[in-house]
N, C-alpha and C positions, 0 to 999 in steps of 0.2 A: 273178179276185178278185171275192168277192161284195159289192155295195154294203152301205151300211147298213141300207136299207130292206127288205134280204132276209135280215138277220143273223137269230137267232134272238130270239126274245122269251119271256119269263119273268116270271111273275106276282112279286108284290112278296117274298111270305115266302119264294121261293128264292130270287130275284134278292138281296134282300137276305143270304142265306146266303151266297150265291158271291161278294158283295163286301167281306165279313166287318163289316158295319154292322146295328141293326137297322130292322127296318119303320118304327117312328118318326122314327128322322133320315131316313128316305126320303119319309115324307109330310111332316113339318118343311120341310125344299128344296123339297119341291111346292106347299106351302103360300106360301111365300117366293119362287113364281115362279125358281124357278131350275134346277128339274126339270120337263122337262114330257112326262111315261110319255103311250103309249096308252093311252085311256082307250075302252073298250066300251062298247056300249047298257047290258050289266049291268052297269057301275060298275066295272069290273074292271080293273085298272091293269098295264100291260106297259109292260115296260124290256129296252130289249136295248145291246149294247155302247159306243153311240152315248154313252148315257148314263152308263157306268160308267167312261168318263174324266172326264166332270163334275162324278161322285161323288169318283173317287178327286183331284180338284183340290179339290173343297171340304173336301174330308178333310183334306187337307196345308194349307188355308188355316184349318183349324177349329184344328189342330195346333198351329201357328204363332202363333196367338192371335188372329187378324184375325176380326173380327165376322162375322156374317151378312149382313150390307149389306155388308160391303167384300168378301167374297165374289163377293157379286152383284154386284157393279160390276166386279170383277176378269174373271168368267166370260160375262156378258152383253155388258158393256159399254165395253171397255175398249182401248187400244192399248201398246204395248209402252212407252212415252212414260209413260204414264198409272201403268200395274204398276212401272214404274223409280221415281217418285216414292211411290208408297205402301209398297214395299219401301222406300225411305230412310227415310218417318217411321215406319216401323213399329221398323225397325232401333233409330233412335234413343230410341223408346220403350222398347222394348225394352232398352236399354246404358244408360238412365236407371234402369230399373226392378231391373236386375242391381246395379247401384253401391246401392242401399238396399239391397236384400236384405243385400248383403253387409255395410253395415253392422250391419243389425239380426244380423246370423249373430255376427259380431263382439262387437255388445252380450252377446248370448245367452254365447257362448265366457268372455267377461270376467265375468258374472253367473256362472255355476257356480263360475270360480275362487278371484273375490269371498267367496261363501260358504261355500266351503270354509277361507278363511283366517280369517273372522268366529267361524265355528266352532272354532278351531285358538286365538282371541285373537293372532294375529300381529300383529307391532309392526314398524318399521324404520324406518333414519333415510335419507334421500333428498328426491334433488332432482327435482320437480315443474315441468310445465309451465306457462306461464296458462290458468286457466281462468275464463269469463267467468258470471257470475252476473248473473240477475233477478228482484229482489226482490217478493215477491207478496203474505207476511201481512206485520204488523208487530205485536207486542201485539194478538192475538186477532184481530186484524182484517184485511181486505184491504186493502191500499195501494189510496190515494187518487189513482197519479200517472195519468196516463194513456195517459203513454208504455209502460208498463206493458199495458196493455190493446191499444195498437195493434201487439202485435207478438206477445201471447200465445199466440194459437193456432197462429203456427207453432212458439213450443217444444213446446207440446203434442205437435203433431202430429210433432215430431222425434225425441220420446222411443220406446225406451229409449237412444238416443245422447244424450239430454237426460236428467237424474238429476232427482229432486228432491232438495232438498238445502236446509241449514241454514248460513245464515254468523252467527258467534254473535261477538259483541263484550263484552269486560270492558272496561267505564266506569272510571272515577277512583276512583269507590267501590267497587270489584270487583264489582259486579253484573253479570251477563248480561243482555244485550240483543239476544236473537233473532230473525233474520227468517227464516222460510221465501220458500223461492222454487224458483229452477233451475239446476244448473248444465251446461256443456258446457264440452269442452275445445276450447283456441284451435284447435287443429289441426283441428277436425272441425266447425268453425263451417261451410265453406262445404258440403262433402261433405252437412253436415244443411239445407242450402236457407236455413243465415242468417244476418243480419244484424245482430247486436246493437248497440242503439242506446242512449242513455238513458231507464229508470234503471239498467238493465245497466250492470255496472264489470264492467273486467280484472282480477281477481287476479293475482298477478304473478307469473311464476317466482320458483323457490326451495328453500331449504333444509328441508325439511319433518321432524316427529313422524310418523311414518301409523299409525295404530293400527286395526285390525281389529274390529271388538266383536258380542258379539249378547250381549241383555238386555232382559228382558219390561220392557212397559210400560204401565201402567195410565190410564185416561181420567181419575182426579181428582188423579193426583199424576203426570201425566205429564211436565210441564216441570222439575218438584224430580229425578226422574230422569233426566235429562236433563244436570242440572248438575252431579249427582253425577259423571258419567263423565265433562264436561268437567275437572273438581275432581281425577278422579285421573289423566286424560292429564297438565294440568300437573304435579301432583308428580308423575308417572313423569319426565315431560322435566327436572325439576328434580334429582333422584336420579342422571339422565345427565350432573349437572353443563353441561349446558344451559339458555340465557335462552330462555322460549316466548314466542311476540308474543300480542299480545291479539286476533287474531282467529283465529277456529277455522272451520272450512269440514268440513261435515257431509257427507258424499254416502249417500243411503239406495239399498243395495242389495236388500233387499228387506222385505215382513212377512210372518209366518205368525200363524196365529190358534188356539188349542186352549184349551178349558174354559175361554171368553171371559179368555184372555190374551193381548195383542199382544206376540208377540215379536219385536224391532227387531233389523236387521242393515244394519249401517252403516259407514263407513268414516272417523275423524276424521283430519283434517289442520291441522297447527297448527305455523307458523312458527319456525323454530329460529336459535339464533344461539349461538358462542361466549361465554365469558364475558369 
C-alpha cells in the first residue's frame, strides 16, 4: 500500500474535475485554512487524495447547512464528543426550521384556496375556532396602547400564519367602528412563536356567516366601501332568517392592483344565532 505522501497529485482544475467541485470552493477552503494543497515555488497548487476526503467531508457538511466555521471545527478541530453535540444543535435547528416552512407551505396551500373561493363569492354557515386579535389602527390612526408595540413584531414576523385583518363593531347608533390590526388562530398561536397578551382579545368560538368576497377599492371612498359589504353580509344573514351579532372579523387574503385599482380579497366572519 502506498502512503499518502506518494499518492499521486493533481493540479487544482483537474483535481477539482475529478472531485466534481469547482476551483473556487477549492481555493474558498484554502483560504478558510481548512485545505492545505502543495503549494510550489511557481505558486502552483497540488492536491492529492489525502485531501479529497476533506473536500468530500466539507461537501456533506456545506450540504447539511453547517457553515464554514463549523466545518472547520468539525474537520480541524474536533472529537467525536464535540461533532455529537453540534449534530444535536444543528438537528434541532434544523426540526425548528422544518415546523415554519411547513407552516408557511400551509399559509401558502390555504391562500390559493382562499382565492379561489373570494373569486367564486362563496358563502357558508359554520362553526369557527378562537381566534386571537391585535389591534393596531383605530380611526385613521395607530393605537396609542403599548402593549401593542411590545409584542408587534413578532406578529409581523409570524405572518403569513398572522392575517391582517379587520374586526369591525356596529355601535347603538348602527355605525361602524373599525380597527385594523391582526389576526391568528388560537390553534397556531404557539406553532407561530406567540404569545398574545393585552390589547390582544380572544374571539371566541362559534357559529359563524363566512362570506368569501373580492371588490376593488378605492383610496378616497375606501372605508364607505367597505361598509357597503358589511351592509349586505348582514341582510344576506337576515334573508337566512338569522340574528348577526354586531361584530364582524375581516381576514384579508390578499390585493392585487391594475390601472391604479385595489382589488380586495377577503374573507367576512360575523356571528350567527337562531332567532
Amino acid at each position: 500500500m502506498h502512503s499518502e505522501s506518494h499518492s499521486p497529485k493533481y493540479r487544482i482544475g483537474e483535481f477539482a474535475k475529478r472531485m466534481g467541485v469547482s476551483p473556487h470552493f477549492l481555493k474558498y477552503y484554502e483560504e478558510t485554512g481548512i485545505l492545505k494543497p502543495d503549494t510550489q515555488e511557481n505558486h502552483y497548487r497540488f492536491y492529492n487524495l489525502w485531501d479529497a476526503s476533506v473536500i468530500l467531508e466539507c461537501k456533506r457538511m456545506k450540504n447539511m447547512g453547517f457553515s464554514v466555521k463549523e466545518s472547520h471545527k468539525i474537520v480541524t478541530d474536533s472529537t467525536a464528543a464535540d461533532l455529537e453535540q453540534m449534530l444535536q444543535i444543528h438537528q434541532q435547528a434544523l426540526t425548528d426550521e422544518l415546523k415554519q416552512k411547513q407552516l408557511i407551505l400551509e399559509a401558502l396551500q390555504n391562500m390559493r384556496a382562499d382565492l379561489k373561493l373570494c373569486q367564486a363569492g362563496e358563502w357558508h354557515i359554520r362553526t369557527v375556532p378562537p381566534v386571537w386579535f391585535l389591534p393596531h389602527t383605530l380611526e385613521q390612526q395607530f393605537v396609542n396602547d403599548a402593549g401593542t408595540y411590545t409584542q408587534l413584531d413578532r406578529w409581523v414576523e409570524a405572518m403569513p400564519v398572522v392575517h391582517s385583518a379587520q374586526r369591525v363593531t356596529l355601535d347603538q347608533q348602527n355605525h361602524w367602528q373599525p380597527e385594523w390590526g391582526f389576526s391568528v388562530p388560537a390553534d397556531k398561536v404557539e406553532a407561530a412563536g406567540l404569545m398574545p397578551e393585552p390589547p390582544a382579545v380572544l374571539l371566541p368560538a362559534g357559529r359563524v356567516f363566512e362570506q368569501y368576497l373580492s371588490y376593488p377599492v378605492h383610496r378616497e371612498t375606501a372605508q364607505e366601501e367597505h361598509n357597503q359589504q358589511y351592509a349586505r353580509a348582514l341582510e344576506h344573514i337576515r334573508h337566512l332568517n338569522l340574528i348577526p351579532g354586531r361584530i364582524i372579523l375581516k381576514e384579508i387574503v390578499s390585493y392585487t392592483l391594475q390601472n391604479h385599482i385595489r382589488q380586495s380579497y377577503c374573507i367576512l366572519r360575523v356571528p350567527v344565532e337562531e332567532p
